[in-house]
N, C-alpha and C positions, 0 to 999 in steps of 0.2 A: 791342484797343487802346482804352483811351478817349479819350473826344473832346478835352481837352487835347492829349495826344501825336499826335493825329491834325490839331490845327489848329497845333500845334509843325510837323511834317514840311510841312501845308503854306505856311506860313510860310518853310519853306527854301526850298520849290520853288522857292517867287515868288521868290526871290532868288536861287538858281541859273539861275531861265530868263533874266536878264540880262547872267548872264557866258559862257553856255552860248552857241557860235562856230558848229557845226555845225546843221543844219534837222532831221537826224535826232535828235539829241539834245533839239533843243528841240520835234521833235515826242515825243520819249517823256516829258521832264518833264509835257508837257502832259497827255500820257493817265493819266501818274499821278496830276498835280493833280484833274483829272476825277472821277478813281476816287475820292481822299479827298473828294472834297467831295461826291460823292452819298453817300459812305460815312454823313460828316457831319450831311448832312442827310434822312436813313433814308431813302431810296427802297426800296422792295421790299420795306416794312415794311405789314403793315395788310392790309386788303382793302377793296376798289373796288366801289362794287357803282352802275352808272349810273340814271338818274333812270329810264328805261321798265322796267329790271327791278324798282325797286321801286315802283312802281305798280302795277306786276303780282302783285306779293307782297303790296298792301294789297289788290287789290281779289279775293285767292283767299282771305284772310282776311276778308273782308267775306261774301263766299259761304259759308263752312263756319263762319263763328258766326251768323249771320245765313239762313236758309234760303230 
């Protein structure tokens, strides 16, 4: 899906979870609003890589060009 149709659907959500009566329902709108919106906004997209592992990758690159 692209992300128009994806901010289309949740656009409905938000607007069914105020006519939505039951808890169970308005917890599944929810989880699906959830879903499109990390959808949305690419979670699990990329790679991560933290500040001490790359420190550690500049300073083994400082040792094998540098001897």
């Amino acid at each position: 899906m692209n992300t128009s149709a994806l901010n289309y659907r949740k656009d409905q959500i938000r607007e069914l979870y105020s006519s939505e009566k039951t808890p169970q329902g308005k917890r599944n709108l929810r989880k699906e609003f959830h879903e499109l919106k990390d959808e949305i906004s690419g979670n699990g997209r990329g790679v991560f890589i933290s500040v001490g592992s790359m420190v550690l990758i500049v300073l083994v690159l400082i040792f094998f060009i540098y001897p």
